[in-house]
N, C-alpha and C positions, 0 to 999 in steps of 0.2 A: 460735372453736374454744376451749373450755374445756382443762384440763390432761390429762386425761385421753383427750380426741380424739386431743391433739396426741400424746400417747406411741404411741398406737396406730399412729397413720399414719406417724411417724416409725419407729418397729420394723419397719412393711410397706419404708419407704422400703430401710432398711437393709439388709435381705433381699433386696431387689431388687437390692443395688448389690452385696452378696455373693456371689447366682446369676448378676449377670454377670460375674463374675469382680475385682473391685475390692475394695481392701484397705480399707475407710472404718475411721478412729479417729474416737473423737468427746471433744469438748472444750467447756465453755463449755455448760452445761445450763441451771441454776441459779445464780445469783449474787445476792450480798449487794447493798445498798444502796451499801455502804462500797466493796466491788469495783468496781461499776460506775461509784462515782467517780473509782475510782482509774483504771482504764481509761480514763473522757473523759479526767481529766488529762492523762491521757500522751497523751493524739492517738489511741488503739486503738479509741473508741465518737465516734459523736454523739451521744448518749443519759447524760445527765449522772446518772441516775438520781432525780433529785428533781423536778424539772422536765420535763423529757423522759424517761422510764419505758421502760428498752430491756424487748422482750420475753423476754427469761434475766433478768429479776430475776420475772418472773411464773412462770416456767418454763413458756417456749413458745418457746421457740428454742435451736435446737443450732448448734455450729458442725461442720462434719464436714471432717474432710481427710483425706489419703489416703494410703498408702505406695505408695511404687516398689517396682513388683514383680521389676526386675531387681537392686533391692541390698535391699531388703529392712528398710530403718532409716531412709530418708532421703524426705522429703516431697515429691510430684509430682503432680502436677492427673490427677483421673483418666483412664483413658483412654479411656474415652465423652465425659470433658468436661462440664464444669459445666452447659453451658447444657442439657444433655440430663436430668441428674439434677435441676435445678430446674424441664425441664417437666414431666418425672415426679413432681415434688413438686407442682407446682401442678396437676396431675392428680387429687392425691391431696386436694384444699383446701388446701394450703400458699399462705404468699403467693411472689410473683415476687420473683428474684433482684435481689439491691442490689448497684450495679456497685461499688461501693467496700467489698462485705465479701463477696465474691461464696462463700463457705463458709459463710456464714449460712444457717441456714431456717429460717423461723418460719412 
């Protein structure tokens, strides 16, 4: 999936997750070289960025997360649930959910 696929099906994904009612932010588009090292450093990626190439330093993966709709500022898994929204994504050619960054989709 070039750059381009991916915005597309990612803006349908969104849309979807809007009309059913969920608050999606999104975070982590595009990232630098430098970021993405900085991230493995800390333990945040597996993806060192020089060796291992996460897919946001290509710009092919978002991280999406959600707000709580009963307060309205504070972060909670949506309420369809990941695993629903990432077969919706893998519907769409996205790849399958990674259990250890389960807000990922690329």
């Amino acid at each position: 999936m070039n750059r381009h696929d991916f915005t597309n099906k990612i803006i349908t994904l969104l849309g979807q997750m809007i009309n059913a009612g969920e608050l999606p932010i999104i975070d982590f588009v595009k990232r630098s070289d430098s970021e993405q090292y900085r991230l493995f450093k800390s333990g945040f990626s597996r993806c060192d960025g020089t060796h291992k190439i996460s897919q946001h330093q290509r710009g092919k993966a978002m991280d999406i997360y959600f707000i709580d709709r009963s307060d309205g500022t504070k972060l909670a898994p949506p309420a369809k649930g990941l695993e629903y929204w990432h077969d919706r994504w893998q519907k769409l050619g996205g790849s399958p959910m990674i259990e250890w960054d389960q807000y990922h989709f690329e």
